[in-house]
C-alpha positions in Angstrom: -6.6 -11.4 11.3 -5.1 -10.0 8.0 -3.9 -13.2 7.0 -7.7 -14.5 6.6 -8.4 -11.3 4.8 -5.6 -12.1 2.3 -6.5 -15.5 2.1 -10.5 -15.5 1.0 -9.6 -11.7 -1.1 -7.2 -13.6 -3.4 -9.1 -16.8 -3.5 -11.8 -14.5 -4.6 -9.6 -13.6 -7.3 -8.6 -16.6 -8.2 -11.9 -17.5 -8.7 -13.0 -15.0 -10.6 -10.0 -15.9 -13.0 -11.0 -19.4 -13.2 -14.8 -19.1 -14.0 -13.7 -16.2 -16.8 -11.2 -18.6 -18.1 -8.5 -16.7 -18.0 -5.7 -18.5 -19.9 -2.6 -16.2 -19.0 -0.8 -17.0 -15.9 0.8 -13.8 -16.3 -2.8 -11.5 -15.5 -3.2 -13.7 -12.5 0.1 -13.1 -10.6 0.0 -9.1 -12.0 -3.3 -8.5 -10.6 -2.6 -10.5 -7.2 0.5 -8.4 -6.9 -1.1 -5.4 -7.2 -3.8 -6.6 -4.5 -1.3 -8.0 -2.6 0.4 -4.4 -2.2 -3.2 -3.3 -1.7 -4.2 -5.6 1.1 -0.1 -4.8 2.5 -1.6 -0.4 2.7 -5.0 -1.2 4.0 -3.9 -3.2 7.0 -0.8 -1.5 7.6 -2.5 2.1 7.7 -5.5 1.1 9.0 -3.2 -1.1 12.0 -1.2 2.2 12.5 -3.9 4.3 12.7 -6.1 2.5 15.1 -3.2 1.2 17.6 -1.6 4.9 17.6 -5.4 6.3 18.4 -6.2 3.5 20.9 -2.8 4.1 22.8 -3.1 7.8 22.7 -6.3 7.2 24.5 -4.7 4.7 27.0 -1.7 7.5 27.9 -4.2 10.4 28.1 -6.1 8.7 30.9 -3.1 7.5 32.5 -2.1 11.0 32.7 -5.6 12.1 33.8 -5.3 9.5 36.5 -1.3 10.8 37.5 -2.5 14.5 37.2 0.8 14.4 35.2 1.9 14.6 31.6 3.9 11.3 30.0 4.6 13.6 26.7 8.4 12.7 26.1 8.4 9.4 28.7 9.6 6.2 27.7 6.0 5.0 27.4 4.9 7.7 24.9 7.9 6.6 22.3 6.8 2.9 23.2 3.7 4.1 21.9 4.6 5.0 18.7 6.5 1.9 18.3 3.8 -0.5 18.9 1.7 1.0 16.6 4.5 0.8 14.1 5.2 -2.9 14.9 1.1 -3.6 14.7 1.2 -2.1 11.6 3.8 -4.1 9.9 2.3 -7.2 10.9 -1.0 -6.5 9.6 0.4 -5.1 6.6 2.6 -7.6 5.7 0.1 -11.0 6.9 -1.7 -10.3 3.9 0.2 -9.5 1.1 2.4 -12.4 2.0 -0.4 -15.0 2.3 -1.7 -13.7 -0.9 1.6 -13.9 -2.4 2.0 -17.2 -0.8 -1.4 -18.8 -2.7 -0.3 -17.6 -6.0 2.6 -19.9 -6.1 1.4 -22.2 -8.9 0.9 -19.5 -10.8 4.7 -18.6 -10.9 5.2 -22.6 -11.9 2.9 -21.8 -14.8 4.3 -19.0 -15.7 7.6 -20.5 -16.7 5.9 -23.9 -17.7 6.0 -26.2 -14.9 2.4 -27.2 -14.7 -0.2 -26.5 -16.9 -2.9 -23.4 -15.8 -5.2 -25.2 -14.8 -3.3 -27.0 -12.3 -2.1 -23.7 -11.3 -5.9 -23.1 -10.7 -6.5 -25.9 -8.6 -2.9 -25.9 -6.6 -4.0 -22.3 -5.8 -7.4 -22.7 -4.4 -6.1 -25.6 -2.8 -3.3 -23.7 -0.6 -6.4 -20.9 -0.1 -8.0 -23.2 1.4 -5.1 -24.8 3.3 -4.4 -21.4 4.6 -7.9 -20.7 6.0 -8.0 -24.3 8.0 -4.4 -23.4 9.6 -5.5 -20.3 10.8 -8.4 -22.3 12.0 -6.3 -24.6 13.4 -4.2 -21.9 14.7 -6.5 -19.7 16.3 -7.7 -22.8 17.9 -4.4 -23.5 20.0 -4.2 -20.5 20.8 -7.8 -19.8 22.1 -7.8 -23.7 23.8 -10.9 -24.3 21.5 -11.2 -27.2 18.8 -8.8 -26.8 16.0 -10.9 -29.2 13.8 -14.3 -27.0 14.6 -12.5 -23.4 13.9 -10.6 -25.0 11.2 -14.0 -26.3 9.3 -15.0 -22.6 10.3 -13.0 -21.2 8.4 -12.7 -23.7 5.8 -16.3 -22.5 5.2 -15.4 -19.2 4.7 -13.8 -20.1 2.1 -16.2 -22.7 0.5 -18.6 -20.2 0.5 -16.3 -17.5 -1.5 -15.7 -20.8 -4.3 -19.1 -21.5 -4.1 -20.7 -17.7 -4.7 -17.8 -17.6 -7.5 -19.8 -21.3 -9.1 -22.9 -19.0 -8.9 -22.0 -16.6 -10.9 -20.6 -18.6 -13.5 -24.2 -20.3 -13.5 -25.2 -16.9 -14.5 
């Protein structure tokens, strides 16, 4: 569930941009990038690390259970593959949904919309984000997409809301 990390991480940062008053398009989309590329390492290694561990595991007890080795069978190299594929998946849900969010911010850059549209446009696809992975996870999982979409949805709410806080401060 990268993509939710991606999403609340740079709504966070978005957030914290807006309640500093941050009046340069160009820090916002640098800083995103750079978490972006982040957020694209930690689930990428972190996916290939745990998948190639976890499937490891699963050949070493097949092979206990075979009394055989699998060390150069098609399902070792599978293996190593998976992990690979896991990996790039996480990796990549992230970064792109934080690139994704940051969209107005490119439109401000080059004077389309004022910042503070940019601001609003960009929570509001943050927040768009979270209720379709809501909504998502709900088809998948046969649940309510309106309940696991408010779910999430409040995820977010409650980053926007901590970020209100501390501008209270």
């Amino acid at each position: 569930m990268n993509a939710f990390d991606g999403a609340v991480t740079t709504l966070g940062i978005v957030m914290g941009f807006f309640i500093a008053d941050v009046s340069d398009a160009r820090v916002v989309l640098l800083t995103v990038f750079a978490t972006a590329f982040a957020l694209f390492i930690s689930g990428f290694w972190s996916a290939y690390i745990t998948e190639k561990a976890e499937r490891i595991r699963d050949i070493i007890e097949l092979e206990k259970k075979l009394l055989h080795t699998l060390k150069n069978s098609r399902m070792a190299k599978a293996t190593k593959l998976i992990a690979l594929e896991a990996a790039i998946v996480n990796g990549f849900s992230s970064a792109l949904v934080a690139l994704f969010i940051i969209i107005p911010f490119f439109l401000a850059q080059n004077s389309f919309i004022p910042l503070l549209h940019a601001f609003y446009l960009s929570i509001s696809l943050a927040l768009f984000v979270l209720a379709f992975l809501g909504a998502f996870l709900a088809a998948l999982s046969h649940q309510s997409k309106l309940i696991l979409a408010t779910k999430m949805l409040f995820a977010g709410l409650l980053a926007i809301g901590f970020s209100l806080l501390l501008e209270a401060l």
